[in-house]
C-alpha positions in Angstrom: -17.3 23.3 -7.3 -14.2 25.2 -7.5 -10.7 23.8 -9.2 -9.4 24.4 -6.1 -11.9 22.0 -4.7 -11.6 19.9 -7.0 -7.7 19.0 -6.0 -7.8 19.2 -2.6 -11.0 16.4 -2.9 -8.5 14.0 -5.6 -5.8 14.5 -2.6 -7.3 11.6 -0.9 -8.0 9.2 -3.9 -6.2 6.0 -3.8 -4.7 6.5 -7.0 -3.1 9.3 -5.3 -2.3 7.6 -2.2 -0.7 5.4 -3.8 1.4 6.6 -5.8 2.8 8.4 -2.8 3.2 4.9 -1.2 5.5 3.5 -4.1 7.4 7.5 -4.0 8.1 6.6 0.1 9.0 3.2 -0.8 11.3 3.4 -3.5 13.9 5.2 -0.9 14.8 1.9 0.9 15.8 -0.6 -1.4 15.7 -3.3 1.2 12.1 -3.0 2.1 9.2 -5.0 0.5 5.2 -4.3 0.4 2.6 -7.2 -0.3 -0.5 -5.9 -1.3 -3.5 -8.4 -1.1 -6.9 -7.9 -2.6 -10.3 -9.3 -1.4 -10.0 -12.6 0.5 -6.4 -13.0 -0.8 -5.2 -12.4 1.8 -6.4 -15.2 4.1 -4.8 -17.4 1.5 -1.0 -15.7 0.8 -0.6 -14.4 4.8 -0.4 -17.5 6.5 2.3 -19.3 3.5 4.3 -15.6 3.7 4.0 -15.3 8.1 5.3 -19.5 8.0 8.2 -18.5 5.9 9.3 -15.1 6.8 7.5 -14.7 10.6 10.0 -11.6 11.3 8.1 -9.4 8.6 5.9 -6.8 10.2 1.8 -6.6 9.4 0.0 -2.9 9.3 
């Protein structure tokens, strides 16, 4: 395998994704992400949507 193949395969790591994620989001200041992990989420989502129902889910 090429380098070249090499770098276009790590473009779509997560490490990678990511860190363009916190790059996009450190523009707007007044913006928050929540990241949950395994069944965390059923747990934190339904104390964060009773408190702050406005936020928007993707």
């Amino acid at each position: 395998m090429s380098r070249v193949d090499l770098l276009v395969k790590a473009r779509d790591n997560l490490s990678v994704k990511f860190m363009e994620f916190t790059r996009i989001a450190s523009k707007k200041k007044s913006k928050y992400a929540l990241f949950f992990e395994g069944e965390d989420e059923k747990y934190y989502s339904v104390r964060i949507n009773s408190i702050r129902p406005d936020i928007a889910r993707y």
